[in-house]
C-alpha positions as CSV (number, residue, x, y, z in Angstrom):
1,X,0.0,0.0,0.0
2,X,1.1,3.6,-0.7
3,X,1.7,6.0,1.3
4,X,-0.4,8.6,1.7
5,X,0.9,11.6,0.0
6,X,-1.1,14.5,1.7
7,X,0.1,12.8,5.6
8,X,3.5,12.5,4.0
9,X,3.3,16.4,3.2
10,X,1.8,16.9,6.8
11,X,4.4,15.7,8.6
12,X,7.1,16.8,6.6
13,X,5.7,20.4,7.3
14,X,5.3,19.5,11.4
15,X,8.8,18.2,11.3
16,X,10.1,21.9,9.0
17,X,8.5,23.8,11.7
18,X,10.1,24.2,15.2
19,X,7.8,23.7,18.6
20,X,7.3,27.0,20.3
21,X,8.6,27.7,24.0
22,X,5.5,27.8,26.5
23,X,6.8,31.3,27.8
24,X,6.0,32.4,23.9
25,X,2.3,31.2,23.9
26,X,0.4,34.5,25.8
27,X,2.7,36.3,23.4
28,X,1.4,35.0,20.1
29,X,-2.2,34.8,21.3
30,X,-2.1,37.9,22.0
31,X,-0.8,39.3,18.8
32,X,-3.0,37.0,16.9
33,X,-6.2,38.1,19.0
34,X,-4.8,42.1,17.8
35,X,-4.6,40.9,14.5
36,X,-8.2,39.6,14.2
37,X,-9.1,42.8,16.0
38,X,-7.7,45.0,13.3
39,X,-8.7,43.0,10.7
40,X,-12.1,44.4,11.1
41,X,-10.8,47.8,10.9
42,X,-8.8,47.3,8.2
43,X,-7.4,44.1,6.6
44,X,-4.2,46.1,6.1
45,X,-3.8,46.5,9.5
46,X,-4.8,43.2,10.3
47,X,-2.0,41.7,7.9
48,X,0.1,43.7,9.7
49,X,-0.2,42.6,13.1
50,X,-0.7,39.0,11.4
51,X,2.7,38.9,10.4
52,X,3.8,40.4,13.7
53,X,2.3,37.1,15.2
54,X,3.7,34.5,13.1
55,X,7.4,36.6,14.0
56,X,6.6,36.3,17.6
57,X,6.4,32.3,16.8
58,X,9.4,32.7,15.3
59,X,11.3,34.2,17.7
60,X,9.8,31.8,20.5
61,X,10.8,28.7,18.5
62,X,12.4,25.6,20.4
63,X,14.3,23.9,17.1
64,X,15.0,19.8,18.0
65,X,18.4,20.0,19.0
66,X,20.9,16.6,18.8
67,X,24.0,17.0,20.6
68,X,27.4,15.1,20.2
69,X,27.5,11.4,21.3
70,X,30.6,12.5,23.4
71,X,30.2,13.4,27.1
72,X,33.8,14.7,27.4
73,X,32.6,18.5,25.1
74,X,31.2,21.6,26.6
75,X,28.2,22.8,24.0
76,X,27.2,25.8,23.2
77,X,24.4,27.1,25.6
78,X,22.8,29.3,22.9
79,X,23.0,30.0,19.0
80,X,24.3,33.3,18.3
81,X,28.1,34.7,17.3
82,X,31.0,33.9,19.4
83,X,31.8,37.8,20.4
84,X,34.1,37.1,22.9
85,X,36.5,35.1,24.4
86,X,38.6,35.9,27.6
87,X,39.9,35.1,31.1
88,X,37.4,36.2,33.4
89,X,36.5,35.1,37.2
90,X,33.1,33.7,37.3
91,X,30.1,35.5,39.2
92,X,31.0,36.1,42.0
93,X,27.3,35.3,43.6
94,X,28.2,31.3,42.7
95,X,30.8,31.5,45.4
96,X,33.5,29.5,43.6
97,X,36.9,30.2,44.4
98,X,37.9,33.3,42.6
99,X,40.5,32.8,39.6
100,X,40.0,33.4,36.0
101,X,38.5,31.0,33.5
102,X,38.5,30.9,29.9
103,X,35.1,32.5,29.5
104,X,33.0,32.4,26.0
105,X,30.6,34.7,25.4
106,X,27.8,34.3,22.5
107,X,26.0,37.5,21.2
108,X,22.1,36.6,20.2
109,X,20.8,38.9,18.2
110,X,16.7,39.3,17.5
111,X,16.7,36.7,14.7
112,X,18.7,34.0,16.7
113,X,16.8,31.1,18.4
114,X,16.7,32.6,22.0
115,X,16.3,29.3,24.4
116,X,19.1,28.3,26.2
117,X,20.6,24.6,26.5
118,X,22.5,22.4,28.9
119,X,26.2,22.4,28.1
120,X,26.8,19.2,29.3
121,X,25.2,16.5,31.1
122,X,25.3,16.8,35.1
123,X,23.3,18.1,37.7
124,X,22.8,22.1,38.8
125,X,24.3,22.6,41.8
126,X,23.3,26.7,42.0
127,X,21.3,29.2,40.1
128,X,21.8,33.1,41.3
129,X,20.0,35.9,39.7
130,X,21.7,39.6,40.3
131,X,19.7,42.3,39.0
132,X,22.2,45.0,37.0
133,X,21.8,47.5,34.3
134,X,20.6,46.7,30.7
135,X,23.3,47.8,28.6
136,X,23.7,46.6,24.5
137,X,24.3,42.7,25.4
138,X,27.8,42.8,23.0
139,X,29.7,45.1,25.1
140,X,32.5,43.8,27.0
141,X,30.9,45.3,30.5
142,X,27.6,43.4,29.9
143,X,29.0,40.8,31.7
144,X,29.7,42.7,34.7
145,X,27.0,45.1,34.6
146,X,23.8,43.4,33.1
147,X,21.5,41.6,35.0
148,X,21.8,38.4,34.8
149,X,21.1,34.4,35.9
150,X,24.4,32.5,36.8
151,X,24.1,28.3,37.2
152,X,26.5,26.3,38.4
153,X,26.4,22.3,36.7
154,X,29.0,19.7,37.7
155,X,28.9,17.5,35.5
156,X,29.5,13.0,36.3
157,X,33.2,13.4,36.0
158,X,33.1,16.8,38.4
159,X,33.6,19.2,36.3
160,X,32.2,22.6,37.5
161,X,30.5,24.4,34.4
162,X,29.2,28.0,34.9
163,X,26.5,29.3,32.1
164,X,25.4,33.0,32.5
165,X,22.4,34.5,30.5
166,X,22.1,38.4,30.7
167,X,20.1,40.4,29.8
168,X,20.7,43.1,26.7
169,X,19.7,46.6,25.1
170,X,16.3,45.6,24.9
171,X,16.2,42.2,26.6
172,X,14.2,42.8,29.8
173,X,13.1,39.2,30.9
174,X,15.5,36.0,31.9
175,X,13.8,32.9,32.7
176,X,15.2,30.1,34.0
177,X,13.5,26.4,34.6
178,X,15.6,25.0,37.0
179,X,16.4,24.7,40.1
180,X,19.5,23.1,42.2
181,X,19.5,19.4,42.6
182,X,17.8,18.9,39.1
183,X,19.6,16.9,36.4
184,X,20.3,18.2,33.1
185,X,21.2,16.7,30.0
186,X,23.1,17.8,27.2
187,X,20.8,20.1,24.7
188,X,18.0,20.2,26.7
189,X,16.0,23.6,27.4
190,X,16.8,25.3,30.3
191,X,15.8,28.9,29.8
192,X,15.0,31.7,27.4
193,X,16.3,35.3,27.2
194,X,13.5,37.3,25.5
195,X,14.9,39.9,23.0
196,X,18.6,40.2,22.4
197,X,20.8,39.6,24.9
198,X,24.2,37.2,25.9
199,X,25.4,33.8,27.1
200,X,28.9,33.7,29.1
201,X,30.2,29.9,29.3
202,X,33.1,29.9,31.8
203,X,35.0,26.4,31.3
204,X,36.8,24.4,34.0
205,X,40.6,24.9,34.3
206,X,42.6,22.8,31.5
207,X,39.6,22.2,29.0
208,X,41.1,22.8,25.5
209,X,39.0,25.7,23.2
210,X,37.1,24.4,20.1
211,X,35.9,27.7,19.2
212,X,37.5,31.5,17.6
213,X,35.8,34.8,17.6
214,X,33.7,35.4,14.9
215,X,32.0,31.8,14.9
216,X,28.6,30.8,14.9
217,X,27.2,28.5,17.3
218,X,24.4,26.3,17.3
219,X,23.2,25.9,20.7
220,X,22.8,22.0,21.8
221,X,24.8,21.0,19.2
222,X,28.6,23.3,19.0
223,X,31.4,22.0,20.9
224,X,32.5,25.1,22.6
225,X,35.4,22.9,24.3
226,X,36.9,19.6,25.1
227,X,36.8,18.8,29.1
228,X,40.0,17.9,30.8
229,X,40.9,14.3,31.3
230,X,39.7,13.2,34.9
231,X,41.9,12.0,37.5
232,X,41.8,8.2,38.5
């Protein structure tokens, strides 16, 4: 028996189009309700505003993500542009001994995919928010002066793994899902930054950098690093 072609064209479009994030669903409701609204009005304005829902989806999409079958990499927490890379000490609200890290900071701009993912596999040992400023999210002081939402995740071999989302220019929400003592595996959803902002990825002492300036990342997915070797 054949297949049938319109179910093979239904899923093919399900599987094109990426989930939405629940924090996006009041969003685009809303906007759709405005756009059936103005559509009374005027259907100019309702096109409009219909468009503006279906770029609200957009920018709340959850893409599948399949990370790396090796547990020894430290993925990229976000998609966006690698903007920075530097020694930095981590927050210092995580209360980890103070000493710089290699520190990897991805810019997200409007059209990136705006969840955040587990790094690695491992379980959150802190998650500390610190209200700050809400300067443009690719300056070097953003990290410093933004708000922002610092989690700590050791991963099985021990490795400590800090993963900062801050805030930007016009970023003015950070959510995060998670609380200490949950396990996270590698890829999955953790949080969202609505609206431009940054991710900071300070890696453990020793890893070995996979990444330049100027790269893109694919969050879930990019090795940002190799781990170093654990200790028998």
């Amino acid at each position: 028996m054949s297949a049938n072609p319109l179910g093979h064209a239904a899923r093919l479009i399900r599987d094109s189009v990426p989930p939405m994030h629940p924090a996006g669903r009041p969003f685009v409701a809303g906007a759709a309700a405005a756009a059936l609204l103005l559509r009374r009005l005027s259907p100019r304005l309702g096109t409009a505003a219909g468009l503006g829902a279906l770029a609200t989806a957009a920018f709340f999409r959850e893409p599948r993500r399949v990370p790396p079958a090796r547990t020894d990499l430290v993925l990229s927490a976000a998609d966006g542009l690698v903007s920075l890379i530097e020694q930095a000490s981590p927050p210092p609200e995580l209360g980890l001994p103070d000493g710089p890290r290699t520190r990897v900071s991805v810019f997200l701009s409007v059209l990136d995919v705006h969840v955040q993912r587990a790094p690695a596999t491992g379980t959150v040992e802190q998650v500390a928010y610190r209200p700050g400023t809400f300067l443009s999210a690719d300056l070097d002081k953003a990290s410093e002066d933004n708000e922002r939402n610092a989690l700590l995740l050791r991963t099985d071999d021990g490795h400590d793994l800090v993963v900062v989302q801050i805030a930007g220019l016009v970023a003015r929400r950070i959510l995060c899902d998670v609380s200490p003592g949950e396990r996270l595996d590698a890829g999955s959803t953790y949080g969202l930054i609505r609206f431009g902002s940054r991710v900071d990825t300070y890696l453990p002492p020793g890893s070995r950098l996979l990444v330049r300036e100027g790269q893109r990342t694919i969050g879930g997915e990019t090795p940002l690093a190799e781990l170093p070797a654990t200790k028998d």
